[in-house]
C-alpha positions as CSV (number, residue, x, y, z in Angstrom):
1,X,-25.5,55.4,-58.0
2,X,-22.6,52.5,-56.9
3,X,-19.7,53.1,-59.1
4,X,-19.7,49.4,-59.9
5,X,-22.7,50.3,-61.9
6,X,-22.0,50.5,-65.4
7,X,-24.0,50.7,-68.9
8,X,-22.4,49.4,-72.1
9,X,-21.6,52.5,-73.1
10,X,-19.9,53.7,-69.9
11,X,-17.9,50.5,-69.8
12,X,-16.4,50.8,-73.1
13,X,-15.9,54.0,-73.1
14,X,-14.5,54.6,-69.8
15,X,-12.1,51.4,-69.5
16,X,-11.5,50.2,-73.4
17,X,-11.3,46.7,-71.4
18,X,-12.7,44.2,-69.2
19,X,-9.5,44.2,-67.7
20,X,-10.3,47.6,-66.2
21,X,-7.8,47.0,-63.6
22,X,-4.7,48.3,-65.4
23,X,-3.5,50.8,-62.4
24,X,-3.6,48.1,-60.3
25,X,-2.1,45.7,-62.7
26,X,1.2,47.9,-62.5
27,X,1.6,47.6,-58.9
28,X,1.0,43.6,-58.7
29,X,3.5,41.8,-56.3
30,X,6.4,40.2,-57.3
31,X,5.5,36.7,-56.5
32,X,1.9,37.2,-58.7
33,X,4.4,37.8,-61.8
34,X,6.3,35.4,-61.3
35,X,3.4,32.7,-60.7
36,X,2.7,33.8,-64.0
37,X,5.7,33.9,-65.7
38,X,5.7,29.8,-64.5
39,X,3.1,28.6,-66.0
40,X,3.7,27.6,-69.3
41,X,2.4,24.3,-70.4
42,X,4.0,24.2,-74.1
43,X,6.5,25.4,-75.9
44,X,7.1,28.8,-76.4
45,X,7.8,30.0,-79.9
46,X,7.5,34.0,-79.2
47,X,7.9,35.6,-76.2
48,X,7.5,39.5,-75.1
49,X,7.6,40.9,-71.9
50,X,3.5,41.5,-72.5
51,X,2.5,37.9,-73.6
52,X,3.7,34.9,-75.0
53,X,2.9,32.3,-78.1
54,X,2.7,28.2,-76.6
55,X,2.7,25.8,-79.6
56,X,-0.5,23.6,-78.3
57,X,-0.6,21.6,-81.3
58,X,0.6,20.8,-84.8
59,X,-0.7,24.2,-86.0
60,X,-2.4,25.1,-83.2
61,X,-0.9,28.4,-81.3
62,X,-2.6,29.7,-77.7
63,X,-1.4,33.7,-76.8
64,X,-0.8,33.9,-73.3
65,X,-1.1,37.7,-72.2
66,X,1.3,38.7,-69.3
67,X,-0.7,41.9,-67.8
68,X,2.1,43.3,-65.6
69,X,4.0,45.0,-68.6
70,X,3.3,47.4,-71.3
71,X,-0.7,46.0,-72.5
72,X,-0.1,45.7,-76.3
73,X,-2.7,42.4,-75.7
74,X,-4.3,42.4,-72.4
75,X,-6.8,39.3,-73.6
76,X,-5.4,35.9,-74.7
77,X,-6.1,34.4,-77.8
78,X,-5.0,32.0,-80.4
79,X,-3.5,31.2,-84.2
80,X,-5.1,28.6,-85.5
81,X,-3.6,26.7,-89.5
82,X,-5.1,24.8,-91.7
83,X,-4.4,24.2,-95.9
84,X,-6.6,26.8,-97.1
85,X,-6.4,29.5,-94.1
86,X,-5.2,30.9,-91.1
87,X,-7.6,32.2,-88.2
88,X,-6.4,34.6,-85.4
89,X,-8.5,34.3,-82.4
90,X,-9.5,37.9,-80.7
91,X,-8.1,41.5,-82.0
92,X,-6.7,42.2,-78.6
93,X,-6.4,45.5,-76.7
94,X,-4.3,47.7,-79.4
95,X,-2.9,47.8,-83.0
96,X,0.7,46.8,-82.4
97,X,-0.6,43.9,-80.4
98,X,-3.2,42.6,-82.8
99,X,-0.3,43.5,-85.8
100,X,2.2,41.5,-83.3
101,X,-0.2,38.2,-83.5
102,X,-1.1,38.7,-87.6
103,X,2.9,39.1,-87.9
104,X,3.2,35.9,-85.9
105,X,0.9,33.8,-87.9
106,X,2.3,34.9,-90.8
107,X,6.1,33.9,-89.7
108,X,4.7,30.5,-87.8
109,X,2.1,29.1,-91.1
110,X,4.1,30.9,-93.8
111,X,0.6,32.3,-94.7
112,X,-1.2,36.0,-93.6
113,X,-4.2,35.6,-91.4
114,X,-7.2,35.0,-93.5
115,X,-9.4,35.3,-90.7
116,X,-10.1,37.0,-87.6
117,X,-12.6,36.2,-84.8
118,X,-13.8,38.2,-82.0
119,X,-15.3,36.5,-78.8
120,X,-17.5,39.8,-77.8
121,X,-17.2,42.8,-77.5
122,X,-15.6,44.0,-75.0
123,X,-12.2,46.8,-75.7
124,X,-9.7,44.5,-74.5
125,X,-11.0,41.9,-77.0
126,X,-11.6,44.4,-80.4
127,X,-9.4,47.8,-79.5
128,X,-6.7,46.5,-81.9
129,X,-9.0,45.6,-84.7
130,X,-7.4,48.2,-87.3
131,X,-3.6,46.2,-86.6
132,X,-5.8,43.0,-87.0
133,X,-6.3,44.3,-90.7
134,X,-3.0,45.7,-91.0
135,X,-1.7,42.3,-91.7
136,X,-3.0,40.6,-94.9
137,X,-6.9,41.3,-95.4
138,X,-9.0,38.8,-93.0
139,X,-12.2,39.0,-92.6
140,X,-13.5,39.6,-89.3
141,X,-16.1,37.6,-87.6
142,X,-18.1,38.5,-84.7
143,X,-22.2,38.3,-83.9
144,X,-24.0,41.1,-84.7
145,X,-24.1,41.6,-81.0
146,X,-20.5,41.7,-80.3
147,X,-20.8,44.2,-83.7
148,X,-22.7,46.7,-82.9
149,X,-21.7,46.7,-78.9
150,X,-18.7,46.9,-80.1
151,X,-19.5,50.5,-82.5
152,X,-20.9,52.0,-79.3
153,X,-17.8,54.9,-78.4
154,X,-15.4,53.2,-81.0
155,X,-15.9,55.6,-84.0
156,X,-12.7,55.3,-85.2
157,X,-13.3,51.8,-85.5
158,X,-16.5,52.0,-87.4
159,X,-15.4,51.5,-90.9
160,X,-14.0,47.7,-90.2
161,X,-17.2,46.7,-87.9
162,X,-19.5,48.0,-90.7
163,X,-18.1,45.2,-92.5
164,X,-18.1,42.6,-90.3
165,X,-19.0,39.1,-91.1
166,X,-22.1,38.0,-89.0
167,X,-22.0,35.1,-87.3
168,X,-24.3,33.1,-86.4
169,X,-25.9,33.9,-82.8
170,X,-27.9,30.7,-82.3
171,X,-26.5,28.0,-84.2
172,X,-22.8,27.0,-84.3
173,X,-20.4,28.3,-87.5
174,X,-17.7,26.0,-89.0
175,X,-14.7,27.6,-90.0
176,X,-13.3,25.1,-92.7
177,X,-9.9,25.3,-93.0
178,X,-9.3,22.3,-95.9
179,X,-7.7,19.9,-93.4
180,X,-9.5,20.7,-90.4
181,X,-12.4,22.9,-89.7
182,X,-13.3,25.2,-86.6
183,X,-16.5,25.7,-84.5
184,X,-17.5,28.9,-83.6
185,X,-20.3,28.0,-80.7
186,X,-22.3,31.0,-79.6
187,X,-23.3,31.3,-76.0
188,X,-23.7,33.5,-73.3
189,X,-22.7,34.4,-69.5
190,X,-20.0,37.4,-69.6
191,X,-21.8,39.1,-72.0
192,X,-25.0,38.9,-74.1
193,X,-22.9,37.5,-76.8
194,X,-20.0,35.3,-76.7
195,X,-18.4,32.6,-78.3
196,X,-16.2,30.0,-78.0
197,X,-14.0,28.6,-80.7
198,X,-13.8,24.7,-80.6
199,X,-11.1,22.0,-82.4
200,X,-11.9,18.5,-81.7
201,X,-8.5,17.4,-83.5
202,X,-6.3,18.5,-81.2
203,X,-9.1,18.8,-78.5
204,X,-8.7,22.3,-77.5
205,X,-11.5,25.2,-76.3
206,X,-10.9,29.3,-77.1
207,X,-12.9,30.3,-74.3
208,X,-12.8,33.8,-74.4
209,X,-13.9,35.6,-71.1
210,X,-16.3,32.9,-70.3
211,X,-12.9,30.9,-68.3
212,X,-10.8,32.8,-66.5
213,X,-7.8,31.4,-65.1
214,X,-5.4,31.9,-61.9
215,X,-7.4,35.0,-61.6
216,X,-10.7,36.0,-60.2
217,X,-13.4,36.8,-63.2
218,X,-14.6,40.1,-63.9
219,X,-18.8,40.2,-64.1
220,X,-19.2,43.5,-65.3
221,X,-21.5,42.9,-67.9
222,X,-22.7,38.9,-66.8
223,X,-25.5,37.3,-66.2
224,X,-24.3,34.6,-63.6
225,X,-26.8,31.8,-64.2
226,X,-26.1,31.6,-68.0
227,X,-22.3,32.1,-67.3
228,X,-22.5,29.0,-64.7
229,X,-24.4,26.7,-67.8
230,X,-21.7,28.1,-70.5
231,X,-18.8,26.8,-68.0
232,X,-20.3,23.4,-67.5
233,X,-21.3,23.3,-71.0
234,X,-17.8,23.3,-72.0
235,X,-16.4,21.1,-69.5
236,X,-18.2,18.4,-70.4
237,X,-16.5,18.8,-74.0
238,X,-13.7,17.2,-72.0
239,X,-11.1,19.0,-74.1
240,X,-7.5,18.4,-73.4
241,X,-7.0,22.4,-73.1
242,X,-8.8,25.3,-72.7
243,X,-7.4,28.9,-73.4
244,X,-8.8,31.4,-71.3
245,X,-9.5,34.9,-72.0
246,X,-7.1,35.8,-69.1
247,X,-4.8,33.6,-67.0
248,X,-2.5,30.9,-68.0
249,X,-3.4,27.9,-70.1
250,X,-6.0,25.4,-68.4
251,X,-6.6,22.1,-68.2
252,X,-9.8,20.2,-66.8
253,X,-8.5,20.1,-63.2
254,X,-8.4,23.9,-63.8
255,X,-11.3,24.1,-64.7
256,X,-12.9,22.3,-62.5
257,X,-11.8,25.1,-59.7
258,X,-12.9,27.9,-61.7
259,X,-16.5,26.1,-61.3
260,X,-16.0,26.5,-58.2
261,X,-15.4,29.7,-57.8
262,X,-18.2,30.4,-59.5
263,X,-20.6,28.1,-57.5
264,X,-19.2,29.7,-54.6
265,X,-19.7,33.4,-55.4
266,X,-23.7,31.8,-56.3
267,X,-23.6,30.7,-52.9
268,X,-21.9,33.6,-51.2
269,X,-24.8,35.5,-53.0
270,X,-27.7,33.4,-51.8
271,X,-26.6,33.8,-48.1
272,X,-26.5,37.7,-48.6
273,X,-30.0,37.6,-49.6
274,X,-30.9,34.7,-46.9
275,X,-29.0,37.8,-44.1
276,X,-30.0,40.6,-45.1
277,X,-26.3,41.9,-46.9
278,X,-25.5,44.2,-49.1
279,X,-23.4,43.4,-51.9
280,X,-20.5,45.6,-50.6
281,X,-21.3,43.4,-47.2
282,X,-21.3,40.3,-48.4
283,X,-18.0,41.2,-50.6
284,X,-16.1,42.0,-48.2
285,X,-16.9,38.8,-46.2
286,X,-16.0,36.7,-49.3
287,X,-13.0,34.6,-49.6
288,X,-12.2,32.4,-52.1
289,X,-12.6,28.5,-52.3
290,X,-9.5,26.8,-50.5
291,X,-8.6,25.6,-53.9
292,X,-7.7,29.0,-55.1
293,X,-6.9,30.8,-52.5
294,X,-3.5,32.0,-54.4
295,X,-5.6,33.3,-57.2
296,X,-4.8,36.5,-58.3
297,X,-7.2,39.4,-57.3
298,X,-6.5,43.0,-59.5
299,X,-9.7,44.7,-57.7
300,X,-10.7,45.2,-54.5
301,X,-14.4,45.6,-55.8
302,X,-14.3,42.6,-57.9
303,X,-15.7,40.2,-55.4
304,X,-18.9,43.0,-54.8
305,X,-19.4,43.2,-58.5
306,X,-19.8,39.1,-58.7
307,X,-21.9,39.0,-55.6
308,X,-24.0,41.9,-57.0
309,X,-24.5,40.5,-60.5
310,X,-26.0,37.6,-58.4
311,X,-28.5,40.2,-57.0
312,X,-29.7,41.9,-59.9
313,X,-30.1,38.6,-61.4
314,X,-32.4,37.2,-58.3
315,X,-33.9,40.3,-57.7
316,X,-32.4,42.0,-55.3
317,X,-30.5,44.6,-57.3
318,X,-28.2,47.4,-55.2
319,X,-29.1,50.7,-55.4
């Protein structure tokens, strides 16, 4: 079996994140970190050597994680205030980084977190779900996929996803917060279950793994076609920002190039079934759109496993 081959199970279990890149993260080049340590688009409130906290908006915080230094986050993710509650956005990748973000709320709003919402399922996204808890006593939302994928190898974990708080998985949620509400919009594309959290007042997109940005995506557990739709789906929103689930802050020109790194892998994928390619083949032929050539690359099999997502998805799956 190709080792990019995973189940669920193996995934989680094996990497505790869709990351899964962390030796390589620790030997990224200089001028990678410091592309990253230059793209802030807001102010900074808090600042670690692992991530920092931009003030988007009047209430409105976006977590930018930093992954060349000790992973307390890995994943982005958000702090969002209103009047009657205070929503962090993902549990990230351990307790002292999730208890970092819930101690951050609580300094920035003057208010504990009251809620917590997870994007899917992946390790990087729930791992710090007990230091998510740790601070105040939110309740945690997630879909019952993103639940129970979730449970699979995280036993000590079990006792907060038993009581998670379903979301909806075909209609949106609203998150009302008194003076302003959230949207919690299900959809699909990196996994079988993700969602996006939506603010239309300031205009501003959670996108968990869906948008990666400054960085090529991870597909370990996508299904292309649906990520493609999900991605256009949310740029016609036309929001002002959109946080990624890795990669600095976006904004629609951003975004823009991300779909077309994904159109291209589509295409790179099409010609490999048009020659006669392998995905390892056609991999290593790729090369990235002209328009993000400087993107950041933290796997060498990366480009294979996007090509060969493609493949399975058409019918041509690698052996």
């Amino acid at each position: 079996m190709s080792d990019l081959v995973y189940s669920r199970r193996d995934f989680l279990c094996r990497s505790a994140t869709c990351a899964a890149h962390l030796g390589i993260l620790s030997a990224s080049p200089l001028w990678a970190r410091q592309l990253w340590a230059a793209q802030e688009r807001f102010p900074v409130v808090a600042s670690e050597p692992w991530g920092r906290l931009e003030r988007v908006a009047e209430g409105v915080w976006a977590l930018v994680s930093t992954p060349f230094q000790d992973g307390a986050t890995l994943c982005n993710g958000g702090i969002v205030a209103g009047r009657n509650g205070v929503v962090v956005i993902e549990a990230f990748a351990t307790d002292a980084g999730a208890r970092w973000m819930g101690e951050q709320a609580t300094r920035l709003t003057g208010h504990a977190p009251t809620h917590v919402v997870l994007t899917h399922y992946h390790g990087d996204h729930t791992g710090g779900l007990r230091g998510a808890k740790s601070v105040g006593a939110p309740a945690v939302l997630a879909t019952p996929t993103t639940r129970d994928y979730a449970r699979e190898g995280n036993d000590p974990l079990n006792d907060i996803l038993n009581r998670v708080t379903p979301l909806d998985a075909i209609r949106p949620t609203e998150i009302d917060l008194g003076d302003r509400s959230l949207v919690v919009v299900p959809r699909q594309g990196h996994t079988a279950s993700d969602v996006t959290i939506e603010l239309s007042d300031p205009s501003v997109v959670f996108c968990g793994d869906l948008v990666w940005n400054e960085m090529f995506p991870n597909y370990v557990d996508a299904t292309p076609s649906r990520l493609t739709q999900a991605v256009r789906l949310m740029r016609l929103a036309d929001a002002e920002t959109y946080v990624p689930g890795h990669g600095p802050l976006a904004d629609r020109d951003a975004l823009d190039r991300y779909i077309d790194i994904l159109d291209h892998v589509e295409d790179a994928a099409r010609r490999a079934i048009a020659e006669g390619m392998t995905a390892a083949e056609a991999g290593a032929r790729f090369q990235l759109p002209e328009s993000t050539s400087e993107w950041v690359l933290f796997n060498p099999a990366y480009f294979e496993r996007a090509i060969g997502s493609w493949l399975a998805e058409l019918g041509h799956p690698q052996p």
